[in-house]
C-alpha positions as CSV (number, residue, x, y, z in Angstrom):
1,X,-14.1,-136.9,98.2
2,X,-11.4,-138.0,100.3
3,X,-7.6,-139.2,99.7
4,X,-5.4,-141.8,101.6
5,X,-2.1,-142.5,100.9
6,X,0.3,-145.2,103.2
7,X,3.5,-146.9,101.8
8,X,6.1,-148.5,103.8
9,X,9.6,-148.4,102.7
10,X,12.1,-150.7,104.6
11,X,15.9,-151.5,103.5
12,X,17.0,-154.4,106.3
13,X,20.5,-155.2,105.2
14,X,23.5,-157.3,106.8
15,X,26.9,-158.1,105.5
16,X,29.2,-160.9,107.5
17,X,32.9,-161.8,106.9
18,X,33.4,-165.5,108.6
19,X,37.2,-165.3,110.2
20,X,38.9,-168.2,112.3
21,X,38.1,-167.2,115.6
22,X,34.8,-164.8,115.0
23,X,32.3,-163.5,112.5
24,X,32.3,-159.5,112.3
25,X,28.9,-158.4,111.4
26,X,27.8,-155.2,109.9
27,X,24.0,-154.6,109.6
28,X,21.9,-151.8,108.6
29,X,18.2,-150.7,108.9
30,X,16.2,-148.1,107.7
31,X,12.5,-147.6,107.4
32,X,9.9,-145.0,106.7
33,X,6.6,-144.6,107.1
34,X,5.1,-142.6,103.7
35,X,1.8,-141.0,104.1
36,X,-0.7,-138.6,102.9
37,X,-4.0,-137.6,103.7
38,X,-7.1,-135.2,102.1
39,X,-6.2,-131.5,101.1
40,X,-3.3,-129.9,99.7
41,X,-1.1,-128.7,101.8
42,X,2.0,-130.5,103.8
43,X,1.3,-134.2,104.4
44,X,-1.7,-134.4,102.4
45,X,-3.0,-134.6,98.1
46,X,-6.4,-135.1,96.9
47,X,-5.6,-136.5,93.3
48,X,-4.3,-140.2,92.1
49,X,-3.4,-141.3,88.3
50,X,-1.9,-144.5,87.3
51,X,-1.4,-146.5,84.4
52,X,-0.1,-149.7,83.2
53,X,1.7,-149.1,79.5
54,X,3.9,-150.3,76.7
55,X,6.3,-148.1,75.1
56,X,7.5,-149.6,71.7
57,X,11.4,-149.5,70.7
58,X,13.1,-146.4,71.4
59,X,9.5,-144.6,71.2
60,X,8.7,-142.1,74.1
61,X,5.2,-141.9,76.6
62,X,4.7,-138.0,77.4
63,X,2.4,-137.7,80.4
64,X,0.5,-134.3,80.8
65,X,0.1,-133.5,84.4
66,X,-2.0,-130.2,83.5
67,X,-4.8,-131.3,82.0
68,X,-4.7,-134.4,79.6
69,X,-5.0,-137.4,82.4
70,X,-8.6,-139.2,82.9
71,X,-9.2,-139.8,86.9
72,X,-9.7,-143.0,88.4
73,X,-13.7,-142.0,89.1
74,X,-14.2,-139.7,85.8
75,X,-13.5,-136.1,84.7
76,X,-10.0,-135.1,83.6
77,X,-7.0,-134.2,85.9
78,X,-5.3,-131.2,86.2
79,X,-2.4,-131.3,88.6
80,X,-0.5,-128.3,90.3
81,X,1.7,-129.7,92.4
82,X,3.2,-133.7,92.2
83,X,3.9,-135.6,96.0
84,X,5.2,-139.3,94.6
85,X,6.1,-140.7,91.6
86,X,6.6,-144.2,91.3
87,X,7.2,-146.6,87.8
88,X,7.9,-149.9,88.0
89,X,9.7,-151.8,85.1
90,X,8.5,-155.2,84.4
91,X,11.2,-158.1,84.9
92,X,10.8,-158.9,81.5
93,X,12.1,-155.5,79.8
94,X,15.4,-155.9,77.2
95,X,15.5,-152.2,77.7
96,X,15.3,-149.5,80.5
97,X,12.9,-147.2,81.4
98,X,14.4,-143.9,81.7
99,X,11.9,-141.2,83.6
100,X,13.0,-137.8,82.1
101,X,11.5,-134.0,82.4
102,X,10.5,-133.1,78.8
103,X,14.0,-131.0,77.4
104,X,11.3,-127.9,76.7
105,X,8.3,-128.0,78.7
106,X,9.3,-130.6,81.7
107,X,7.8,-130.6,85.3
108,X,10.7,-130.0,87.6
109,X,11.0,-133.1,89.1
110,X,14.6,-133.7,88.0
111,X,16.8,-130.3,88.5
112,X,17.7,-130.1,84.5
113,X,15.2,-130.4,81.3
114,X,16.0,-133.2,80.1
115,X,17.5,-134.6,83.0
116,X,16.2,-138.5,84.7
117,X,16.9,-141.9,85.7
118,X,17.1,-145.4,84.3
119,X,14.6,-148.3,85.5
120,X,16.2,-151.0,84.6
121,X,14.2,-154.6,83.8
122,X,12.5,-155.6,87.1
123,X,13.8,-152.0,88.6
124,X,11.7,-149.4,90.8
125,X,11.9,-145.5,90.6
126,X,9.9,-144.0,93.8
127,X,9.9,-140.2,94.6
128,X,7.9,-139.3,97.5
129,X,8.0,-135.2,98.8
130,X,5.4,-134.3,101.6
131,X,5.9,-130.9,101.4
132,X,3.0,-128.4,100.7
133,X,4.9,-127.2,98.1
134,X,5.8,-130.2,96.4
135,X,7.0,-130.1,92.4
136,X,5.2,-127.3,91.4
137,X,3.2,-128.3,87.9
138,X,2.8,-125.4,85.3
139,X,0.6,-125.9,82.3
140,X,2.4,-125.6,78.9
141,X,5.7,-125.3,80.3
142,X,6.1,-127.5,83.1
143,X,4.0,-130.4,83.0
144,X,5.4,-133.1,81.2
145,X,7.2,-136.3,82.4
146,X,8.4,-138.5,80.0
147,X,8.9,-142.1,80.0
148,X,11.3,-143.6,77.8
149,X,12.2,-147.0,76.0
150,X,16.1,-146.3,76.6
151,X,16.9,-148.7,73.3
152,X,16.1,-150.2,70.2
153,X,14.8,-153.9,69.3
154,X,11.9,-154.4,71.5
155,X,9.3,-152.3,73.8
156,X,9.1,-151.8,77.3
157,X,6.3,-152.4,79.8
158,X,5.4,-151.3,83.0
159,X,3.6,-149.6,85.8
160,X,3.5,-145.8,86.4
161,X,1.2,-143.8,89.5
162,X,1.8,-140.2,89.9
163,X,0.4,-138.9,93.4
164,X,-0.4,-135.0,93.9
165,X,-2.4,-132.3,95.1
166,X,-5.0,-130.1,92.8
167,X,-3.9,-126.3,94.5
């Protein structure tokens, strides 16, 4: 079976200040190519999960790297190591997302259990690491990720894919 992975990522910003006599202007560019291809080592993965979802008020989406997920063509996933998270919040969200390492049994994305970061309505987390080594996935003690409805009142929606490398 073979894996392909491209993203782009570009950030093309400018910032002007209209004066009498001239218009100073400040821009800014970076891009990078993200890629990945078949195996496990640097610059490559061999295993995909994604999921669309809806996390009700204040409730809480575990996802078990080691062992839990279905694959996109059958059989169940077991990760070891993780290469690119990404979850996307949908515009529509009252509430964040918050992407968290489980307090007890967390993969290490995030250098604290219990440690993350908000996606706020319409917002984008990406984490992308082409190194062989990766986040290292540990069944029954590191190899949860939590998603979380940051608030009360209403659920959350959104888009989650977890990219990553089966040795």
């Amino acid at each position: 079976m073979a894996f392909r992975l491209s993203s782009f990522f570009e950030l093309d910003a400018e910032l002007t200040s209209p004066l009498d006599l001239t218009t100073p202007t400040a821009a800014l560019s970076i891009a990078r190519q993200l890629s990945l291809t078949t195996g496990t080592g640097a610059g490559q993965a061999d295993m995909i999960w994604s999921d669309s979802f809806s996390i009700a008020a204040s409730g809480t989406q575990a996802i078990d790297l080691a062992g839990s997920l279905a694959g996109p063509l059958g059989g169940t996933l077991t990760f070891a190591r993780i290469k690119c998270v990404v979850v996307a919040a949908a515009s529509g969200n009252t509430n964040n997302i918050n992407v968290v390492r489980d307090s007890t049994s967390g993969v290490p994305l995030f250098l604290a259990n219990g440690d993350g970061v908000p996606v706020k309505p319409g917002g984008l987390f990406v984490w992308f690491d082409p190194s062989a080594a990766g986040v290292a996935v540990t069944a029954g003690t590191g190899d949860l990720l939590n998603l979380v409805n940051s608030a009360a009142g209403t659920p959350v929606l959104g888009d989650v894919v977890i990219v990553g490398a089966s040795a």
